[in-house]
C-alpha positions as CSV (number, residue, x, y, z in Angstrom):
1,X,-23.2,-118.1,-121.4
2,X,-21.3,-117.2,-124.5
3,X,-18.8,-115.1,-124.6
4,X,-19.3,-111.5,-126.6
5,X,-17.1,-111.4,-130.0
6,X,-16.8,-107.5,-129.5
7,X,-15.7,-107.3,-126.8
8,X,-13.4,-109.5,-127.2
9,X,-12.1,-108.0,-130.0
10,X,-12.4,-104.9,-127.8
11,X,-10.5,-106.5,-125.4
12,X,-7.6,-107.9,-127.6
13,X,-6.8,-104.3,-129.1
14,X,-7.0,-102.7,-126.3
15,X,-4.4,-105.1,-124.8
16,X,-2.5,-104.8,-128.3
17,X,-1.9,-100.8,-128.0
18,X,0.3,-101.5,-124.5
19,X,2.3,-104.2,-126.5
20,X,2.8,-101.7,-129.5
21,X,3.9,-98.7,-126.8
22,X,6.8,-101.4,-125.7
23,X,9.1,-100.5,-128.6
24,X,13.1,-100.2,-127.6
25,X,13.8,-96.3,-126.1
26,X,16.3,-95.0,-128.3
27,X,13.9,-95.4,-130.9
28,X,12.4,-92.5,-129.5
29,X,13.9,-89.2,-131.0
30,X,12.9,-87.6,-128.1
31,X,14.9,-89.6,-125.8
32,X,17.7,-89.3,-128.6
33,X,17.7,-85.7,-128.1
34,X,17.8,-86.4,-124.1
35,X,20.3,-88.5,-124.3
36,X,22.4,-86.3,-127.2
37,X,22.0,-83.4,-124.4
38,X,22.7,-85.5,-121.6
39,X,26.0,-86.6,-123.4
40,X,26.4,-82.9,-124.3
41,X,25.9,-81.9,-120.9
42,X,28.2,-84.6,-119.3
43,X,30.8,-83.9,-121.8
44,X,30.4,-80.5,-121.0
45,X,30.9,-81.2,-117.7
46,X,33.9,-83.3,-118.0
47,X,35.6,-80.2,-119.4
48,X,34.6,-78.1,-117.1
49,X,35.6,-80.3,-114.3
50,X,38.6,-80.6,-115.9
51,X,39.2,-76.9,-116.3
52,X,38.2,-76.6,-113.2
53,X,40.2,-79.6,-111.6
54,X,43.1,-77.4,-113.8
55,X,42.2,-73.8,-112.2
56,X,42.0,-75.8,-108.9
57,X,45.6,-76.8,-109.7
58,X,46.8,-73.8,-110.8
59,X,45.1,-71.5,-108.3
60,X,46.8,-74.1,-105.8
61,X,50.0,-73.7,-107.0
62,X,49.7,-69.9,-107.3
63,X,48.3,-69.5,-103.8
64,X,51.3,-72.1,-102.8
65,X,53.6,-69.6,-104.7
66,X,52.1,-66.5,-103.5
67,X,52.6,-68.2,-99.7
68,X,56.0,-68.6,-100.8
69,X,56.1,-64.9,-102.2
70,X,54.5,-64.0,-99.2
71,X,57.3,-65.6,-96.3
72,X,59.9,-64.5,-98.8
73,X,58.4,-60.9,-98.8
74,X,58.0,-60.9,-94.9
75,X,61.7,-62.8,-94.5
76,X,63.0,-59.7,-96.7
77,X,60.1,-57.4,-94.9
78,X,62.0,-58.4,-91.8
79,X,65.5,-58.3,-93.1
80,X,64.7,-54.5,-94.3
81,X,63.6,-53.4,-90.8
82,X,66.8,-55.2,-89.5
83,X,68.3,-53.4,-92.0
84,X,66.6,-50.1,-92.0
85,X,67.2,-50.3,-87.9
86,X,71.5,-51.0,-88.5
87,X,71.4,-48.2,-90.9
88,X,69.4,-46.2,-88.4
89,X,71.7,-46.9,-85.6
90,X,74.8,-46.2,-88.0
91,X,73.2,-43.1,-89.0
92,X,72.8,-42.1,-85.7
93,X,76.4,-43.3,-85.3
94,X,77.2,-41.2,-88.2
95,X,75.4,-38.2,-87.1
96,X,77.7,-38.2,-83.9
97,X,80.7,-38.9,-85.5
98,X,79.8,-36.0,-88.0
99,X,78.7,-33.6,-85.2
100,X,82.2,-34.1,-83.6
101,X,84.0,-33.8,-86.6
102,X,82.1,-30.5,-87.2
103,X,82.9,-29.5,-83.7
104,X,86.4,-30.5,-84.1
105,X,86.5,-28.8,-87.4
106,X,84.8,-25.2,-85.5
107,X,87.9,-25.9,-83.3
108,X,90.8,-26.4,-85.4
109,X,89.4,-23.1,-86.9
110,X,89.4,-21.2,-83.7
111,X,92.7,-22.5,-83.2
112,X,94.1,-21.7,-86.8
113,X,92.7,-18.1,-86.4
114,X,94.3,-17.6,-82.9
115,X,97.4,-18.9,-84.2
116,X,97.5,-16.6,-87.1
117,X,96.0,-13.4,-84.5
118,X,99.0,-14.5,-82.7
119,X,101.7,-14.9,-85.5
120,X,100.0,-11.7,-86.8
121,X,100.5,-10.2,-82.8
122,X,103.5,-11.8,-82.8
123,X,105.0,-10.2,-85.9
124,X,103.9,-6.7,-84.6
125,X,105.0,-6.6,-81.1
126,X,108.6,-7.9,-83.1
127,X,108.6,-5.8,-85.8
128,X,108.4,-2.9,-83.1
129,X,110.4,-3.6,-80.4
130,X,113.5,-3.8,-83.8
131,X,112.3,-0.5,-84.6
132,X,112.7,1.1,-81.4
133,X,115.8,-0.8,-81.0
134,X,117.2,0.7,-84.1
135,X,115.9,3.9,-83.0
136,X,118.0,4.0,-80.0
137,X,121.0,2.6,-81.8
138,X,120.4,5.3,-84.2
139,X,120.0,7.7,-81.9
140,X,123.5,6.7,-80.0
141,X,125.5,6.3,-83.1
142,X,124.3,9.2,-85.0
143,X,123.9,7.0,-88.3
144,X,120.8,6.1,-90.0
145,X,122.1,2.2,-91.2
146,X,120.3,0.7,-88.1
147,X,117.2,2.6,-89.1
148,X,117.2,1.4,-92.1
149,X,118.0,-2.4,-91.4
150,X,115.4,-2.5,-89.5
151,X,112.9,-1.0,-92.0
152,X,113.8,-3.5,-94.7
153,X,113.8,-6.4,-92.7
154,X,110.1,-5.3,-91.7
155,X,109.0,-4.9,-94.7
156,X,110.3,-8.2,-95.9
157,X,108.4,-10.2,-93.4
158,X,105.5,-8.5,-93.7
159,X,105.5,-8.7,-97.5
160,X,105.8,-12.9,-96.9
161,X,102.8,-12.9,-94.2
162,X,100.7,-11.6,-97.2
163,X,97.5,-10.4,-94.8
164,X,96.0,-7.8,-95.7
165,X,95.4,-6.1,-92.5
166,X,99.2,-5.3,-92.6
167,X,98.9,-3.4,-95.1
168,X,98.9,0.1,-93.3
169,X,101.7,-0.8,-91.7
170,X,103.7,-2.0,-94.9
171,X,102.9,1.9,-96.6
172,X,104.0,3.1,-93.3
173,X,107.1,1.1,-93.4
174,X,107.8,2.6,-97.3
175,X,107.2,6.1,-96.4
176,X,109.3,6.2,-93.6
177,X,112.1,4.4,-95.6
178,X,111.9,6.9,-97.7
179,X,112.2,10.0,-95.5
180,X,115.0,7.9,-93.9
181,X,116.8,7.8,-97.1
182,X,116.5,11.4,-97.8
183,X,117.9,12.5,-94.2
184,X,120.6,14.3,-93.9
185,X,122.8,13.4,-90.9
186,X,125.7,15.6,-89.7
187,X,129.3,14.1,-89.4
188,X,130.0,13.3,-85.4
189,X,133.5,12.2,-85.5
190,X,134.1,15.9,-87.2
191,X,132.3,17.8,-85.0
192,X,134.1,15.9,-81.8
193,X,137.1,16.9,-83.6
194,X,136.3,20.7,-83.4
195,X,134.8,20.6,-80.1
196,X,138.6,19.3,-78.9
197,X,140.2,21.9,-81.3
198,X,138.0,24.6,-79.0
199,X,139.4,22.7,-75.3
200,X,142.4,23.4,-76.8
201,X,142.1,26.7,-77.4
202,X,140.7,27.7,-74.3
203,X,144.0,27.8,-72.2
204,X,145.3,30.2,-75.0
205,X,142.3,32.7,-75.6
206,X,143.2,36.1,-74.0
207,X,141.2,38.0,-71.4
208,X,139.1,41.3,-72.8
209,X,140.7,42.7,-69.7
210,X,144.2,41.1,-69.7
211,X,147.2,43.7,-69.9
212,X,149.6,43.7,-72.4
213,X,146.8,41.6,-75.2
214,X,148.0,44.1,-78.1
215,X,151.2,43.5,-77.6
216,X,151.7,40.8,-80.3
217,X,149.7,43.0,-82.4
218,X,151.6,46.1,-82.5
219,X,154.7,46.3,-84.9
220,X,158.5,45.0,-83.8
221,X,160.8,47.6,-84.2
222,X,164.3,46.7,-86.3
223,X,166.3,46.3,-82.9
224,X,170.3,47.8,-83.1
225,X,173.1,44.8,-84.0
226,X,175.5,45.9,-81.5
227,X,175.3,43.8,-78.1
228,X,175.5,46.6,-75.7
229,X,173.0,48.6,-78.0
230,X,170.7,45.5,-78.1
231,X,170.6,45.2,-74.3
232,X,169.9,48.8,-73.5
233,X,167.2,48.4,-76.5
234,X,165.4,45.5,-74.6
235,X,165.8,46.9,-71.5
236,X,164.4,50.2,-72.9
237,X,161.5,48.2,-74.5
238,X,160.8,46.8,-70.9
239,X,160.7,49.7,-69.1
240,X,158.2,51.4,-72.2
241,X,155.7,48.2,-72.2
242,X,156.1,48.4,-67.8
243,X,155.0,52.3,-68.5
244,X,152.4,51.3,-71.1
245,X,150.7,48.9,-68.4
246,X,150.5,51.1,-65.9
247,X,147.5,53.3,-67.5
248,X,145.5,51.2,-70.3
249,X,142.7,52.8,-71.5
250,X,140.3,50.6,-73.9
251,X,136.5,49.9,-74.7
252,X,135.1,46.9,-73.0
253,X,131.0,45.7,-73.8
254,X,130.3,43.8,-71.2
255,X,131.3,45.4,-67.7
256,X,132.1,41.8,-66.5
257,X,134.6,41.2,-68.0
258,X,136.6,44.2,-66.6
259,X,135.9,42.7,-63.3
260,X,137.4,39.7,-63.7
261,X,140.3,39.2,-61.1
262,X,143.7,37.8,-62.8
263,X,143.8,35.1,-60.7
264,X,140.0,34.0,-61.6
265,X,141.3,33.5,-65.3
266,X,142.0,30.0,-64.3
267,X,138.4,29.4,-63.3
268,X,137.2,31.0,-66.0
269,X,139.0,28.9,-68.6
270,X,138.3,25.6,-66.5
271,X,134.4,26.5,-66.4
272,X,135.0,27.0,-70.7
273,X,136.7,23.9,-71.1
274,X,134.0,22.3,-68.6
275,X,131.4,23.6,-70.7
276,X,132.8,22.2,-74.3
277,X,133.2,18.7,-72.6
278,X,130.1,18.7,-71.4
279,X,128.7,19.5,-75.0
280,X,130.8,17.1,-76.2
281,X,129.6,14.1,-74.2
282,X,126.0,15.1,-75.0
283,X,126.9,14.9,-78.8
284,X,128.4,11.5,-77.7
285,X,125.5,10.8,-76.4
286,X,122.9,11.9,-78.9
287,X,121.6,14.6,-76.3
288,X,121.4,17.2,-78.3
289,X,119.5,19.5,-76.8
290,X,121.7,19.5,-73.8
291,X,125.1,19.8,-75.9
292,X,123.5,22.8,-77.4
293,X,122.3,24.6,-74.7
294,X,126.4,23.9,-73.4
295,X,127.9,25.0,-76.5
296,X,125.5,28.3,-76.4
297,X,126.9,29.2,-73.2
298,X,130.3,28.5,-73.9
299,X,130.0,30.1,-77.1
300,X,128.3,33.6,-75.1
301,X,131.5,33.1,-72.8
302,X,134.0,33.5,-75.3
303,X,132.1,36.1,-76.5
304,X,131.6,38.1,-73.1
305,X,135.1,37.5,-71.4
306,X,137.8,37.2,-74.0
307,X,139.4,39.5,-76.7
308,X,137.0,39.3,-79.5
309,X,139.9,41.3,-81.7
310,X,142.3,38.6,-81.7
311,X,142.7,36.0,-83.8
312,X,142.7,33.0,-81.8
313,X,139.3,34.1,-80.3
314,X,138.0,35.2,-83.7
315,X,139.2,31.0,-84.4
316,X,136.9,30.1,-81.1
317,X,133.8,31.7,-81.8
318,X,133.6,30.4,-85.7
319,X,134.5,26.9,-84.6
320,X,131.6,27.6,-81.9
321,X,129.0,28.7,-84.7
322,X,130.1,26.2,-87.5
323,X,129.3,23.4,-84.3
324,X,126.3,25.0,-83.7
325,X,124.9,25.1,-87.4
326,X,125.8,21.3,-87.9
327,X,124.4,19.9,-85.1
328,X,121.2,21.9,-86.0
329,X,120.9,18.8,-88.8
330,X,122.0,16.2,-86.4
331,X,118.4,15.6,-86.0
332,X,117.9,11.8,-87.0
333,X,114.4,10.7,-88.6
334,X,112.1,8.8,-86.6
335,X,109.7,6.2,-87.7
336,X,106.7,7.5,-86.0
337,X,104.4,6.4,-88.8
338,X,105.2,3.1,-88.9
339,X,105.3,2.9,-85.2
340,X,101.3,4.3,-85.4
341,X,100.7,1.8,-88.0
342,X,102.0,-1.0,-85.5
343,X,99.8,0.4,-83.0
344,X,96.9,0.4,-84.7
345,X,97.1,-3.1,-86.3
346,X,97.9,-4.3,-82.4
347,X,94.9,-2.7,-81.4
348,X,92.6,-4.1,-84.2
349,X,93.5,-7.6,-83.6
């Protein structure tokens, strides 16, 4: 049996197309535009792998750095709280140290202050006990200079202290310099002198009630040259002032003094004389109260027993009275304001 001519020919292009389909593959613009992508894509991802191999590398280093950062930050983290617990323990160090200076500092204060309360106390208790000392030498020397030391020599040191709570006292201190300055302070030594002028006179005063006490008052008669006549005129006289005794007749005030025996004139005197002295020493003595209360009775007794028409009485009783008026100013200033001042400032503290 023959073979079929179509289909054979069949045959042969049917086996042709396969042969035809064989061609190379980049002939293909398909695959070309595969393979352009697939280039494109690799290339792509050779970039990106290397950006990524490059963020890799970078985040690598910064996460290396960061680690460093981060042991740095925690070594520094932990040298701060080292720190910050040093400081803390100083402060607290501190904060002792300051609370004992504070409480030394409250102290030193309290001291200061009770050193200048007792400077200031001090000062006052001083400045008084010199004014009562110069009171009482004042007061026994009959002068005003101690008085006024004193004064000054207060107000100088209180004008240096400079506090003001002394003030008081420093006006005190000027107003009784002043009223001390202004006193008027009777001589002493002349008024001792006078009281011994009246001891003196008190053996020569005569009686109120002594015979004969006008007879140096009445006038002397021209007496004869002749010696005989001059011995019968004296003994004439005798015999006339013998007669003249016998009978007296005069007026007498106080009825005491006519009573007063010839032989208590002695007494009398002694008592007078007794009575200036004793006035005397109280003027020595700055008692003045006593040494006029003694001259005031010595004074009424020259008054009450002796002649108050003769002279050397008359002498007595104004020495008496001019003794009297001056020690009336004998009165020295005292510093009682000043010494109230002192009180007061004492007291305030």
């Amino acid at each position: 049996m023959s073979p079929d001519p179509t289909v054979t020919e069949s045959s042969a292009s049917d086996v042709a197309l396969p042969v035809a389909a064989a061609a190379p593959w980049w002939s293909d613009r398909r695959l070309q535009a595969l393979a352009v992508i697939a280039a494109l894509a690799l290339g792509s991802s050779l970039v990106l792998w290397q950006k990524v191999s490059g963020m890799q590398q970078q985040l690598a280093r910064q996460s290396e750095d960061a680690g460093n950062t981060a042991a740095e930050a925690r070594t520094q983290a932990r040298q701060a709280v080292e720190t910050a617990t040093q400081t803390a323990a100083k402060l607290a160090v501190t904060d002792a140290k300051l609370a004992e200076v504070a409480l030394q500092r409250s102290q030193l204060e309290e001291l200061m202050q009770s050193l200048s309360r007792s400077r200031d106390e001090n000062l006052v208790v001083d400045i008084e006990s010199a004014l009562r000392l110069a009171q009482q030498q004042a007061q026994l020397t009959g002068s005003v200079e101690p008085l006024l030391a004193a004064l000054r020599a207060a107000e100088v040191r209180i004008g240096r202290t400079a506090q003001p709570r002394l003030a008081p006292v420093q006006r005190a201190i000027a107003r009784d310099l002043a009223k001390v300055k202004s006193s008027v302070v009777a001589d002493t030594p002349a008024l001792l002198i006078k009281l011994d002028e009246l001891v003196l006179l008190a053996d020569e005063l005569p009686l109120a009630n002594a015979v004969g006490a006008h007879r140096d008052t009445t006038a002397t008669k021209r007496q004869p040259d002749e010696p005989l006549m001059q011995w019968s005129w004296r003994w004439l006289q005798a015999l006339q002032d013998e007669v003249r005794t016998l009978v007296r007749v005069s007026r007498i005030d106080a009825p005491e003094a006519s009573l007063v025996a010839p032989e208590q004139a002695f007494f009398l005197r002694e008592n007078l004389k007794l009575r200036l002295l004793n006035a005397r020493l109280g003027l020595v003595s700055r008692q003045l109260d006593s040494a006029r209360s003694d001259l005031a009775t010595a004074s009424t007794a020259i008054t009450r027993y002796f002649d108050p028409a003769a002279r050397k009485t008359q002498t007595a009783t104004a020495l008496a009275q001019q003794v009297m008026g001056q020690m009336k100013v004998m009165e020295l200033p005292r510093v009682d304001d000043t010494l109230a001042a002192l009180a007061t400032a004492a007291a305030g503290r």
